[in-house]
KOLMARKE-20430 format. One line per 3 residues: their letters; for each residue z, x, y of C-alpha. Coordinates in steps of 0.1 Angstrom, whole numbers, always signed. Layout:
# KOLMARKE-20430
A = Z:X:Y ~ ... .
//
This chain:
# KOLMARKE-20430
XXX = -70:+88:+32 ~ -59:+79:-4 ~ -21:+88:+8 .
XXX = +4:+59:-3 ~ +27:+58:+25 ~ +60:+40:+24 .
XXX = +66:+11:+43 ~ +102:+6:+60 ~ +101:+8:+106 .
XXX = +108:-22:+121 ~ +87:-24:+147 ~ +90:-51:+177 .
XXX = +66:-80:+180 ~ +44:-80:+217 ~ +39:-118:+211 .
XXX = +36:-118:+250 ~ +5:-94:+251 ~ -17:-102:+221 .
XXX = -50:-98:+226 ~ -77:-127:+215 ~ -96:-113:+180 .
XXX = -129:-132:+182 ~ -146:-135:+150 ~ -171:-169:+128 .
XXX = -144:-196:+126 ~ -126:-217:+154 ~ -96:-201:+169 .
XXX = -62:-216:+164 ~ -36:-205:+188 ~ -7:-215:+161 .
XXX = +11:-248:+170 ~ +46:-249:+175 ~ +52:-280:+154 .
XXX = +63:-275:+122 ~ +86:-279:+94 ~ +99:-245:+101 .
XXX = +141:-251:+106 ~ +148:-211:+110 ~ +166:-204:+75 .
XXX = +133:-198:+60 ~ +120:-164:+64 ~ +85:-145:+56 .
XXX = +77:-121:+27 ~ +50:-97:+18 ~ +32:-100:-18 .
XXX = +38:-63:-25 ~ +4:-60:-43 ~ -33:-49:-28 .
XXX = -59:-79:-32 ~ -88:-55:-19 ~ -94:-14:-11 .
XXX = -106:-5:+20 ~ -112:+27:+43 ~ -104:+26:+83 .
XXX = -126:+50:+101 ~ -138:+50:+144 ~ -167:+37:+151 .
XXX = -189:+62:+176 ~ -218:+52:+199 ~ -248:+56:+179 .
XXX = -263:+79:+207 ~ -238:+103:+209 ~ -243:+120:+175 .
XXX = -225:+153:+191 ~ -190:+131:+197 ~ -194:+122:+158 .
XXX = -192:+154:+150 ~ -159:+161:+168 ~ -147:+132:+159 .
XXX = -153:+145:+123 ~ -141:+176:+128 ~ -108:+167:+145 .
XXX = -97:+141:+116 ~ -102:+165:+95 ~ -81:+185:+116 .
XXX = -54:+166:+122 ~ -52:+158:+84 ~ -50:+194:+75 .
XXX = -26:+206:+98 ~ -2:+175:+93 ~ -4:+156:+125 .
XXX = -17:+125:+111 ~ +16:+125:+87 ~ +37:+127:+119 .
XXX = +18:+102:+138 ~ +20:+77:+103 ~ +58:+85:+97 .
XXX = +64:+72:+136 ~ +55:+41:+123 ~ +63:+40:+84 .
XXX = +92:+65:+85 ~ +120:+79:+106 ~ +98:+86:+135 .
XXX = +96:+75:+173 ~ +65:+59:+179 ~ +48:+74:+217 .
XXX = +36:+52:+246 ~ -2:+58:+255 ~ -13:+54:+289 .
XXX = -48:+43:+299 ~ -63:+59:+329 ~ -84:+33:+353 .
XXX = -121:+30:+343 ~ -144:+57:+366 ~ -176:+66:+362 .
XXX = -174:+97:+381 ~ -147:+116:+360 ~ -152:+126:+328 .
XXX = -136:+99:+303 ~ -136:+87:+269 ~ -135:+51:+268 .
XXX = -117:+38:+238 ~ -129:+1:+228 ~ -97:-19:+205 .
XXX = -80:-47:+199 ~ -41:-43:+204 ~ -28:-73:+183 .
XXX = -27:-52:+151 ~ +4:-32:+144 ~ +12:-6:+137 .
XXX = -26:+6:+147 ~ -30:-11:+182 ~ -4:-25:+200 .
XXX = +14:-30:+238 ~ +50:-26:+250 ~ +43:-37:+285 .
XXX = +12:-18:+303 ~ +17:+6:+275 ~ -3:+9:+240 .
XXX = +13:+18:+211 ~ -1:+25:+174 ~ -15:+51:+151 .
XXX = -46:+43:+160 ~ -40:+47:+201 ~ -18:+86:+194 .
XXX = -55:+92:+177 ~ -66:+85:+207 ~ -47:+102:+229 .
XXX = -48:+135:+209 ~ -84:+131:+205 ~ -91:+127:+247 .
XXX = -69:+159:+252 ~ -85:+181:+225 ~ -125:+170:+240 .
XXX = -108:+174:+279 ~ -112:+141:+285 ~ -97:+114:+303 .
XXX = -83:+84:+282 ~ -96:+53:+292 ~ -89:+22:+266 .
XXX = -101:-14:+271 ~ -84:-40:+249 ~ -104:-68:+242 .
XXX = -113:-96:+217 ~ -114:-77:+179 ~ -154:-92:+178 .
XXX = -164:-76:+206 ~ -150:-40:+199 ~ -183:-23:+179 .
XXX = -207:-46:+203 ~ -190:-27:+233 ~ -195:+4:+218 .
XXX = -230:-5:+205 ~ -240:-15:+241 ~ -230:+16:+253 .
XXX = -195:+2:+276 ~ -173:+20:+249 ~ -179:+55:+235 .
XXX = -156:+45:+203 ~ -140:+18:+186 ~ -106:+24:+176 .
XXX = -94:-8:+161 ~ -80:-3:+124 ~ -120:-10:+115 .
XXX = -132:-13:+74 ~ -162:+2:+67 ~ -190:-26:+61 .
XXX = -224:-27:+68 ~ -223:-55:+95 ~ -203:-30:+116 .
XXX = -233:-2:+111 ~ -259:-25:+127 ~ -233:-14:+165 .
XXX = -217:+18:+157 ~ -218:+45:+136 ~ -188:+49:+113 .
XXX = -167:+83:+111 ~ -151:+100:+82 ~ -125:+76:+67 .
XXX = -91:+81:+77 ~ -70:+54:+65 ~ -68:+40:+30 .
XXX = -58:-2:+37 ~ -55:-30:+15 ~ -53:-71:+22 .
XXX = -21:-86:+12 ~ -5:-124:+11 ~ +22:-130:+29 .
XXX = +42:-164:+20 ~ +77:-181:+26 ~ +104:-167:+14 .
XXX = +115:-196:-7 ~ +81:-196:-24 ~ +83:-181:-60 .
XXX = +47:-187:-73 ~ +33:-152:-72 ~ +66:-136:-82 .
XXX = +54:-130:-117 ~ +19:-120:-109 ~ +14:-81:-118 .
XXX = -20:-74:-103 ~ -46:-81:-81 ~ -65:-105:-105 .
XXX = -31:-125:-111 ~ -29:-131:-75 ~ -65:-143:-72 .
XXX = -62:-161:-103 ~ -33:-184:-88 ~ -45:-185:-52 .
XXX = -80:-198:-70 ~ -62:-229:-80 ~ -58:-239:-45 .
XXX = -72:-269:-26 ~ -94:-278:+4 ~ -62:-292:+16 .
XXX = -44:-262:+11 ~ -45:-236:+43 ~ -47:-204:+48 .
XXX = -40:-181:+75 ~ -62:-151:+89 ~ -64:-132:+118 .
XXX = -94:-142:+133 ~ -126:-120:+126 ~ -107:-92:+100 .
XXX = -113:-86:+65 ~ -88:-113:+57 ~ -112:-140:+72 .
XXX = -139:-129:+48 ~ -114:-123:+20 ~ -108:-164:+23 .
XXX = -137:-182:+34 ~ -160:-154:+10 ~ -191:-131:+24 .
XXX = -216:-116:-6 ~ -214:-85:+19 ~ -179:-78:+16 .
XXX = -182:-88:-24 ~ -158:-117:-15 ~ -165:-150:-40 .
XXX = -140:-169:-12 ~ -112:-191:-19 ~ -110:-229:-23 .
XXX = -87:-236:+7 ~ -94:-241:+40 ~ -93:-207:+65 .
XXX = -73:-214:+96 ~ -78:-182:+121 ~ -57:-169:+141 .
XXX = -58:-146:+173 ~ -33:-124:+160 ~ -13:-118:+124 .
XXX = +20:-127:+142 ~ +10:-159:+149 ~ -4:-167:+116 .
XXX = +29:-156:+103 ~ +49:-179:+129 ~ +26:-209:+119 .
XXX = +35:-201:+80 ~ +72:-203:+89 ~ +68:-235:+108 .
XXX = +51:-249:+77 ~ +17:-257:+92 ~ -1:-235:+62 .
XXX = +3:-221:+30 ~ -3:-182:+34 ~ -16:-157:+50 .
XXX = -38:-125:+41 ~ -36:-100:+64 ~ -37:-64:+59 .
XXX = -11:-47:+44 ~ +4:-24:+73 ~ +1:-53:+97 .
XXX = +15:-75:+68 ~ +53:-55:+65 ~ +52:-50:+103 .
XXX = +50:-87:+113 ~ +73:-101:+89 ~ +100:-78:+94 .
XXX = +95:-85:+131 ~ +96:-123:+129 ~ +124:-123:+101 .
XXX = +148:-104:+128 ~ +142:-132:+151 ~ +147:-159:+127 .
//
């Protein structure tokens, strides 16, 4: 969806229920050491380093649920219920809890494969999930008579569990890439995303940069001593450390990954690394999170 939507819910951090995003690198859990003294808060580069499209990924052998799932995002984007679902979480809305049903394979389910450590897409409140993605969901099981069923897992292993056939979709704020195609076949886009740095408030080095390039251009003058956080197996990883598949050169610092953007975030604050690149939803979310707490 090339919509530009604003940016403005404060939306409350699950630290406690973050799933594990498995992905190339080691995973860093975020170290509570740190320079970090609580005055210094977290801000968002307000300019896109890379264009994206989200879309589900569907079990390659159900080529009759692609088409439905086809045919209800175009739905739902025609009728205006993916605006409503978006504004609960960018606007004035009132974001809805989903609830998962227990996994049977006597009844008649669609089991939902995601990663709820990424708000505003996929995220819990308790034994609740929460996110744009996750209303998708729910509206999706209800119009195909189904029963929800979502297993939250590490963000690596969402298109393998769909590609082995545990999962009938992934629902996980996914970018379109080839890598992805060799599990699951990729629906209609329905989400236009973007990377974006977050760094320290107290940091004014990208202030003046205009554009994508000027970003890349400054962030290119970094060293291997220099670190920067990613959560762990996301466009942000590749974005950093460079893949010719993605069309990423990389970056001259050192990629520390994260299982979550909120912790990569906290890590910033405490002054363990530089920056973080993390998409852009998930980039205004989690700092306006953490800054409340600070």
């Amino acid at each position: 969806m090339k919509k530009k939507l604003a940016l403005g819910l404060a939306l409350i951090l699950a630290c406690g229920t973050l799933a594990g995003c498995g992905g190339s690198g080691d995973s860093s859990e975020g170290s509570s050491e740190g320079s970090g003294d609580g005055s210094v808060t977290a801000k968002v580069i307000d300019i896109d380093l890379t264009s994206e499209e989200y879309a589900f990924g569907v079990d390659k052998n159900q080529p009759e649920l692609l088409d439905q799932v086809n045919g209800f995002i175009a739905k739902i984007q025609e009728d205006g219920t993916f605006d409503e679902i978006c504004d609960k979480y960018f606007g004035g809305g009132e974001p809805e809890a989903v609830e998962s049903a227990e996994l049977d394979s006597s009844k008649d389910q669609l089991v939902v494969a995601t990663n709820a450590a990424f708000e505003p897409f996929e995220y819990t409140k308790g034994d609740q999930y929460y996110g744009i993605d996750m209303e998708i969901a729910a509206l999706l099981a209800e119009e195909l008579g189904q029963e929800l069923v979502i297993q939250n897992m590490d963000f690596d292993a969402v298109c393998l569990s769909v590609g082995q056939q545990k999962c009938d979709i992934a629902m996980a704020g996914l970018t379109i890439n080839e890598e992805r195609e060799e599990y699951v076949t990729f629906s209609d886009p329905y989400y236009q995303a973007s990377q974006r740095l977050v760094v320290r408030s107290d940091d004014s080095a990208f202030d003046d940069c205009e554009d994508a390039d000027a970003v890349a251009a400054k962030l290119g003058e970094l060293e291997s001593s220099d670190k920067i956080g990613v959560q762990q197996g996301t466009t942000g990883q590749y974005y950093v450390e460079g893949d010719e598949e993605w069309g990423f050169d990389g970056l001259p610092a050192e990629c520390v990954p994260y299982k979550s953007g909120s912790l990569a975030v906290q890590d910033l604050l405490n002054g363990n690394i530089q920056y973080v690149i993390i998409d852009a939803a998930p980039a205004a979310a989690i700092t306006e999170a953490i800054n409340e707490m600070q």
